[in-house]
C-alpha positions in Angstrom: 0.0 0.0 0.0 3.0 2.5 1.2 4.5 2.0 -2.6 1.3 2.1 -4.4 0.6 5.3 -2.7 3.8 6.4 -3.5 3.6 6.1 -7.3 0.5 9.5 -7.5 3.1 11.1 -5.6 5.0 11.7 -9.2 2.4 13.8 -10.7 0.9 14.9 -7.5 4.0 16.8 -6.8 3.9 18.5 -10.5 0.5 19.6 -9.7 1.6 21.3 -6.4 4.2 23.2 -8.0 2.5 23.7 -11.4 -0.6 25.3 -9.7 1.7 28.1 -8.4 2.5 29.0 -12.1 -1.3 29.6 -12.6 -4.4 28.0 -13.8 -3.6 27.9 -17.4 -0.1 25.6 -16.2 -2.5 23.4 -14.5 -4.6 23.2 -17.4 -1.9 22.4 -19.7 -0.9 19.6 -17.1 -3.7 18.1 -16.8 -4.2 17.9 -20.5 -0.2 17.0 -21.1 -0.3 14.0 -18.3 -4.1 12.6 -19.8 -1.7 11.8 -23.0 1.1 10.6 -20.9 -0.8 8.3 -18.9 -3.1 6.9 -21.8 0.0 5.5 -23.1 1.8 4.1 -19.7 -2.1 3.0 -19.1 -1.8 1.0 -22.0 1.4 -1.0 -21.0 0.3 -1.5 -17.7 0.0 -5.2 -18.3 4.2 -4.9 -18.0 3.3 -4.8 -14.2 0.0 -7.2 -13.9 1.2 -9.4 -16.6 4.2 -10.1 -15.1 3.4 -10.1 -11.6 0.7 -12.8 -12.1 2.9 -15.2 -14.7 5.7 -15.1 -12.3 4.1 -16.0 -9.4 2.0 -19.0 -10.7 5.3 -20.2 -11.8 6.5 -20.0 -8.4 3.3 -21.5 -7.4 4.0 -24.3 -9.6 7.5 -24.3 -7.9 9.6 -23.0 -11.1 11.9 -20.6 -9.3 14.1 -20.6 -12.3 11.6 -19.8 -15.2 10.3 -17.4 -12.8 13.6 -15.6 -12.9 14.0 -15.4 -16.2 10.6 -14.4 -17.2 11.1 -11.3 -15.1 14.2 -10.8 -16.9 12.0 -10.5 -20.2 9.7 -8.4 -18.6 12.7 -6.0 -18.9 13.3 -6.3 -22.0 9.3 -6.3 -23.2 9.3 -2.9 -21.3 12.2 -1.4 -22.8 11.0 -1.9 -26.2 7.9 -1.2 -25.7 8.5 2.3 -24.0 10.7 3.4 -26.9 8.3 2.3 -29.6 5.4 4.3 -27.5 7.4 7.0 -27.3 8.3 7.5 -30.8 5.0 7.3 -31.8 3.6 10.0 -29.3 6.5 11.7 -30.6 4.7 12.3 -34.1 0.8 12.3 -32.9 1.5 14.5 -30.2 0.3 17.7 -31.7 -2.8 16.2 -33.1 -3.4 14.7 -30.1 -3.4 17.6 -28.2 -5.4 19.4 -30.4 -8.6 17.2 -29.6 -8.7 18.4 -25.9 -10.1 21.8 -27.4 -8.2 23.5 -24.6 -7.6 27.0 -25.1 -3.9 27.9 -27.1 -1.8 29.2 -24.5 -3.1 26.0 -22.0 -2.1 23.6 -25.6 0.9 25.1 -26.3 2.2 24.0 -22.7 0.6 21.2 -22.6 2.7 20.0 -25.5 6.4 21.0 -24.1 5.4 19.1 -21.0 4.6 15.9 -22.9 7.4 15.9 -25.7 9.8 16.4 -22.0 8.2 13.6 -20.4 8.5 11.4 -23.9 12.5 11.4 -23.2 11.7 9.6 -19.6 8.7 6.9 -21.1 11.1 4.1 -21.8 12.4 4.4 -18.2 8.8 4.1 -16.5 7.8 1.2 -18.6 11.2 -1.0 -17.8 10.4 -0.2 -14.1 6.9 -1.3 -14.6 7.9 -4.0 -15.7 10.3 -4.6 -12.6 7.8 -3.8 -10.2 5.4 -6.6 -11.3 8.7 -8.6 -11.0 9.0 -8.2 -7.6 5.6 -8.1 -6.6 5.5 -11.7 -8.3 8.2 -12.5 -6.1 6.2 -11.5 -3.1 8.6 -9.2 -2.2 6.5 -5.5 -2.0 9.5 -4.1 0.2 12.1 -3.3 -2.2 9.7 -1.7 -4.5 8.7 0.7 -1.1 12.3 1.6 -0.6 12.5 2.2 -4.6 9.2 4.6 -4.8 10.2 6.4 -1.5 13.6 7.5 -3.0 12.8 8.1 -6.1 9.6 10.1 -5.4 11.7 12.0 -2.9 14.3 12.7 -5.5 11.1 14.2 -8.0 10.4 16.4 -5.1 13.4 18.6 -4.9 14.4 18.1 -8.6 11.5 19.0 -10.3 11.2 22.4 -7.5 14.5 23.2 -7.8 13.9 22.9 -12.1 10.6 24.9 -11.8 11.4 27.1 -9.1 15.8 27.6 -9.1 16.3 27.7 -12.9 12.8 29.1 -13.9 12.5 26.4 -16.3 8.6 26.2 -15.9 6.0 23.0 -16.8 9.3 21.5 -18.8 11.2 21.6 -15.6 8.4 19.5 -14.0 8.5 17.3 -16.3 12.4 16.5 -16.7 12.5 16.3 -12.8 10.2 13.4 -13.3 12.2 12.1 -16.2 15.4 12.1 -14.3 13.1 10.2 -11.2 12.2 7.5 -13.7 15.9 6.7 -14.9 17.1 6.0 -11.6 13.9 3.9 -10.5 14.7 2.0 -13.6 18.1 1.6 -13.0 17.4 0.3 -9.7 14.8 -2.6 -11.0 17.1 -3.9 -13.6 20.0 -4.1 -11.1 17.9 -6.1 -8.9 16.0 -8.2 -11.3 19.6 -9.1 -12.8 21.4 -9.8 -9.3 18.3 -12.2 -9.2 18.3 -14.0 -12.6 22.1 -14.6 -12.1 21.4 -16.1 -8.2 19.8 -18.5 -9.9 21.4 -19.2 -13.2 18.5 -17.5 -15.5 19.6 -16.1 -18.6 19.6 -12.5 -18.9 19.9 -12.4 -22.8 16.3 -11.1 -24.6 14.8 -14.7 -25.6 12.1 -14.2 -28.2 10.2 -16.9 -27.3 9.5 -15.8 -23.6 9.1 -12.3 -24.9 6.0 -13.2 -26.8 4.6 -15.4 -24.3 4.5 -12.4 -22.1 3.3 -10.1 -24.7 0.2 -12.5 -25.3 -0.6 -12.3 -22.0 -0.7 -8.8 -21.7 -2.8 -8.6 -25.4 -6.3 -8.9 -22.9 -4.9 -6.7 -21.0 -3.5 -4.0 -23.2 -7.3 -4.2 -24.8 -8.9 -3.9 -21.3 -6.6 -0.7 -20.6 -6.8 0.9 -23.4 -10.6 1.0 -22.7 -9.8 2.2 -19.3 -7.8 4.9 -20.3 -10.2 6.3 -22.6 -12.9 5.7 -20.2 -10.5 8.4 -18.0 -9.4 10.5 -20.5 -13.0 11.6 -21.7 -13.7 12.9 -18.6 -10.6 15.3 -19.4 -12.0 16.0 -22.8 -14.8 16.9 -21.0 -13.5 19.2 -18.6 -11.0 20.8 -21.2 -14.1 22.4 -22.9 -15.7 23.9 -19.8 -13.3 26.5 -19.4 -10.1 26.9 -17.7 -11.4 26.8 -13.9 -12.6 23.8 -14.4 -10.3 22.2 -16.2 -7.4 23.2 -13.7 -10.3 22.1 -10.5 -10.1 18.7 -12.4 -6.8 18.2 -13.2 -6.1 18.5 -9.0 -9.3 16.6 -7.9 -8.3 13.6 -10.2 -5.0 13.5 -8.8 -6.6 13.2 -5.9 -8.7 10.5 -7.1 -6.0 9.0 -8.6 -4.0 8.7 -5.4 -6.4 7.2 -3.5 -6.7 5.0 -6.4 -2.9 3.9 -5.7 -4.0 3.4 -2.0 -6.9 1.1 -3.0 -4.6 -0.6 -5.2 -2.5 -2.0 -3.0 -5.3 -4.9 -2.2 -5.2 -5.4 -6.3 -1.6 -5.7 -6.2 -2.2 -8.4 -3.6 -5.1 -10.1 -4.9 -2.9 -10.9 -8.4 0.0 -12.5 -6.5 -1.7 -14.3 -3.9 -4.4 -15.6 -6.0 -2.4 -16.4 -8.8 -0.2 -18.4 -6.5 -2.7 -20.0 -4.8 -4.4 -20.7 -8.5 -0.7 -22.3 -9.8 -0.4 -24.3 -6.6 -4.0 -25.5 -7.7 -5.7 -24.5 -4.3 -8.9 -23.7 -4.7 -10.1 -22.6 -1.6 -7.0 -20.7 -0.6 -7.6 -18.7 -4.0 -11.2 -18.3 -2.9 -10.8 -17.3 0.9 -8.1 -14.6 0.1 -10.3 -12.9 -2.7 -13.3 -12.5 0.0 -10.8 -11.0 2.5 -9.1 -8.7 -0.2 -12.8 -7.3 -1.2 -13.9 -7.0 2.4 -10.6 -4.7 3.2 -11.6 -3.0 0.1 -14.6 -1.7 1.2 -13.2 -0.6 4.3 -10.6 0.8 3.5 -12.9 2.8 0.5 -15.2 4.0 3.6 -12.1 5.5 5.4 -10.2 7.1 3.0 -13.5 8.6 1.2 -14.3 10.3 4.8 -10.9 11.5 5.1 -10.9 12.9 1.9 -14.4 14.7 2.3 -13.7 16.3 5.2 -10.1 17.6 4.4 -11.5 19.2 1.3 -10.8 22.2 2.3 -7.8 21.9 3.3 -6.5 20.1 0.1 -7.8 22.9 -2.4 -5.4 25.1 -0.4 -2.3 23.4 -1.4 -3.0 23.4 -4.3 -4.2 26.8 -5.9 -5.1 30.2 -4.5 -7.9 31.1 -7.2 -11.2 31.6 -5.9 -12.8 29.9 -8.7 -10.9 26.9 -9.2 -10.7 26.4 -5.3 -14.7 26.6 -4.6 -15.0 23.9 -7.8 -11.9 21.9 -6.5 -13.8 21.7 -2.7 -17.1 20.5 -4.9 -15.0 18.1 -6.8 -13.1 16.5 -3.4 -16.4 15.7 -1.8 -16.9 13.5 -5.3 -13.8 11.6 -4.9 -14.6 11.0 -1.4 -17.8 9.7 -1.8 -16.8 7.4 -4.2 -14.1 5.6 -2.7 -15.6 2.4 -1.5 -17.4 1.5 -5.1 -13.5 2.4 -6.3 -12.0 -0.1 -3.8 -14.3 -3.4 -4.6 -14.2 -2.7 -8.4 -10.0 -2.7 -7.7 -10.0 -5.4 -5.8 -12.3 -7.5 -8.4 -10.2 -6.4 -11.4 -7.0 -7.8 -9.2 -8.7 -11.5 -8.6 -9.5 -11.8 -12.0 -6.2 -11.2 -13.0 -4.5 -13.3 -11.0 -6.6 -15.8 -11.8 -6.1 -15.1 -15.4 -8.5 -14.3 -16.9 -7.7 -11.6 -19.2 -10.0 -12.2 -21.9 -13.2 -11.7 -19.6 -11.6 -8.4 -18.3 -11.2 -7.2 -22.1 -15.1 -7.4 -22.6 -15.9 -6.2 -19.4 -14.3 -2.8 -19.2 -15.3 -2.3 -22.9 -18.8 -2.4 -21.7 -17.9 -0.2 -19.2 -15.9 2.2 -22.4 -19.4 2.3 -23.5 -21.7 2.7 -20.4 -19.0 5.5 -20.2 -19.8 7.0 -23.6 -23.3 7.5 -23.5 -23.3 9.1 -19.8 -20.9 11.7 -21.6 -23.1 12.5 -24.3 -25.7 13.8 -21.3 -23.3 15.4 -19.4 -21.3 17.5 -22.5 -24.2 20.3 -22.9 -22.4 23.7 -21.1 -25.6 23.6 -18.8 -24.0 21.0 -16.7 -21.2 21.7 -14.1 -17.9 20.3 -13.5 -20.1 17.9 -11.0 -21.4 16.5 -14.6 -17.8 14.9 -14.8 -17.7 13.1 -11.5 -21.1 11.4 -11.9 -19.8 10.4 -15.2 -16.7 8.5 -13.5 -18.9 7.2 -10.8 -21.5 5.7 -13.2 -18.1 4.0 -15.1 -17.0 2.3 -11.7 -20.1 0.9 -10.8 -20.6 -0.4 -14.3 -17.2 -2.2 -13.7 -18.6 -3.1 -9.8 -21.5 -5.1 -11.7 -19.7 -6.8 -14.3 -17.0 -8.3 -12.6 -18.8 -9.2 -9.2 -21.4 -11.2 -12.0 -17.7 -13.2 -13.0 -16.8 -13.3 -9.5 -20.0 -14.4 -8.2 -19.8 -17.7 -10.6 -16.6 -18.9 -9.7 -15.4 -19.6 -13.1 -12.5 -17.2 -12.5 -11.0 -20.1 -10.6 -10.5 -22.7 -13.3 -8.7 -19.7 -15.8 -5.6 -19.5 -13.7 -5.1 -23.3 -12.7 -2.5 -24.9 -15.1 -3.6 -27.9 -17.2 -6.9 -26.7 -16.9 
C-alpha cells in the first residue's frame, strides 16, 4: 500500500508546484499527463502481466523460469517504452489538439509531454520490474524504490521549476530524471536475481512473446480504461479553464487514493495467482473474499478523510477563488466514491490473477461504453464540472456489476489453474 501510494506522488508533486504557475499551467498539465498516462495505461500489463505469470510459476515451484521471465519483462518494457514513445513523438500535436483547450493551456501542454516522452522508456522497464517483484512477493524493495525516487522528483522538479525558472518543462524533466534511476534500480535487482539462480539475462524471443500474449487482454482492457478516463478530461477541457485546472487536482486526488486502493489489487494478483498455480482452490477463494472486504473498508475510510479535508486540500494546491470553490465540490466527489473504487479494484485484481484476461477485455469495454453514453448527457455547457464526477462514478459501478457477476460464478478459478 506505502509504494502504491507512492507512485501519484509523481504527478501529484507537478501539480503542487505547477498550480503556483497559474491556472492555465494546471490546465496544460492536466491535458499534457491525460496523453502521458493513456500511453503508460496502455502498458500497464508490463506490471500485472508479469506479476501474475511469475508468481503462478513459483506456485507451480519454477523458481528458475520465474527468474527469467522477469528478466524479459525487462526487455518487453524497454521496447515497448521506446516504440510508444516514438509514436507519441509524431501524434502529439494532433493529439493535443482534440482536448479543445484553449492555445496558451495547448501550447504548454505540448512541451510538457514531448519532455516527459525522453523519460517513457524508463517508466515502462520499471513497470515492468515492479510486477517482478511483486510476483516475487517481495513488496518491500519496490517501497524503498518509490520512497527514493519520489523523494528525489520532489526537490528536482522544485528546484527545475522554481531555481532555474524552467517552468512545466522543468516539472516534467524532474520526473524524467526520477524515472531513470527507479529503472536503473529494478534492472539491477532483477539481474542480481536471474544470475542467483542461473537464469539467462539475454532477450529470448520466445519468452518475450509469451508475455506479450498475456498482456494482449490486458492491453485491450486498458486501453478502454484509459479512454474511459481521459473523456472525462475531454470533457473538462471544454468547460473552461477553472474547471479544467479544479479537475486536473481533484483527479489526482482521485487518482492517489486509487494507488492506495490498489495495494489490495496488487495483492489479490499474486496471492491468488499463487494459490491458482499451486491449484488450491479454496485458498484462492478465501483470500479474494478477504481482499474485497478490506476494500470496502478501507474505500469508507479514505472517502471520509478525503471529504472532510477538502478544504484543506484545495489550499495546497491553488489560491484562485474559482478553481478552489469547484476543487472543494470536486473532493467531496472523490470521497464519496471511494468504496465503489476499492471493490471494483479489488475485483479487477482477482480476476487477473486468476487469469483471466479475456473476460476483463469485454468487461471494461462495456464499461468504455456505459461511459460514452453518460458523456453524451453530461457535454451540454448547462451541466457543471459535477457532470464529470457522476460520469466517472457511473463507469466504476458499471465495472462493480460486471465483474462481481464473474466473480459471483466462480469460473474465474479454473482460468488460472494450469492444465486446466
Amino acid at each position: 500500500m506505502l509504494t502504491l501510494a507512492s507512485e501519484p506522488l509523481y504527478l501529484l508533486a507537478d501539480t503542487a508546484i505547477v498550480g503556483r504557475l497559474g491556472p492555465e499551467a494546471l490546465g496544460a498539465l492536466a491535458v499534457g499527463s491525460a496523453v502521458l498516462l493513456f500511453a503508460t495505461g496502455m502498458l500497464v500489463f508490463l506490471t500485472f502481466g508479469t506479476a501474475a505469470t511469475v508468481a503462478r510459476l513459483l506456485g507451480a515451484d519454477e523458481p528458475e523460469e520465474a527468474a527469467e521471465q522477469s528478466v524479459q519483462g525487462l526487455w518487453l518494457g524497454l521496447g515497448l517504452g521506446i516504440l510508444v514513445a516514438g509514436a507519441l513523438a509524431v501524434s502529439a500535436p494532433w493529439l493535443l489538439e482534440r482536448f479543445g483547450a484553449d492555445a496558451a493551456v495547448t501550447n504548454d501542454a505540448r512541451t510538457y509531454l514531448y519532455v516527459s516522452l525522453w523519460g517513457l522508456p524508463a517508466v515502462t522497464v520499471a513497470m515492468a520490474g515492479t510486477g517482478a517483484l511483486r510476483g516475487h512477493l517481495d513488496t518491500r524493495t519496490p517501497l524503498v524504490v518509490a520512497i527514493a525516487t519520489n523523494t528525489l522528483n520532489v526537490v528536482l522538479t522544485a528546484l527545475l521549476v522554481f531555481g532555474f525558472d524552467l517552468g512545466i518543462g522543468g516539472a516534467a524533466a524532474g520526473t524524467d530524471m526520477a524515472k531513470f534511476v527507479a529503472a536503473a534500480s529494478y534492472t539491477v535487482i532483477v539481474l542480481r536475481m536471474a544470475r542467483v539462480r542461473e537464469a539467462s539475462i539475454r532477450p529470448h524471443l520466445r519468452r518475450i512473446k509469451s508475455l506479450a500474449i498475456v498482456g494482449r487482454d490486458l492491453f485491450i482492457r486498458t486501453v478502454a480504461l484509459r479512454a474511459s478516463l481521459t473523456i472525462t478530461v475531454v470533457l473538462a477541457a471544454r468547460k473552461g479553464v477553472a474547471a479544467l485546472a479544479a479537475y486536473q487536482v481533484a483527479f489526482q486526488i482521485w487518482a492517489a487514493l486509487a494507488y492506495v486502493l490498489d495495494a489490495l489489487e496488487a495483492a489479490a494478483q499474486s496471492l491468488v495467482a499463487k494459490a491458482l498455480g499451486a491449484r488450491d482452490r479454496l485458498l484462492a477463494e478465501s483470500t479474494a473474499r478477504r481482499i474485497i472486504g478490506w476494500a470496502v473498508g478501507s474505500g469508507v475510510l479514505l472517502g471520509a478523510a478525503c471529504a472532510v479535508t477538502s478544504p484543506l486540500i484545495a489550499s495546497v494546491f491553488t489560491d484562485d477563488p474559482a478553481v478552489r470553490t469547484l476543487l472543494v465540490m470536486s473532493l467531496v466527489w472523490v470521497g464519496a466514491t471511494q468504496p465503489l473504487n476499492g471493490v471494483a479494484f479489488a475485483l479487477d485484481g482477482i480476476l487477473v490473477g486468476a487469469g483471466d484476461q479475456r473476460f476483463l477485455a469485454v468487461a471494461m469495454s462495456i464499461s468504455l461504453a456505459v461511459v460514452a453514453a453518460a458523456a453524451v448527457l453530461v457535454a451540454r455547457p448547462s451541466v457543471g464540472l459535477w457532470g464529470l464526477w457522476a460520469v466517472l462514478a457511473v463507469f466504476m459501478g458499471s465495472r462493480v456489476g460486471v465483474l462481481g457477476v464473474r466473480y459471483r460464478s466462480g469460473r474465474w478459478q479454473h482460468m488460472g489453474i494450469p492444465g486446466t
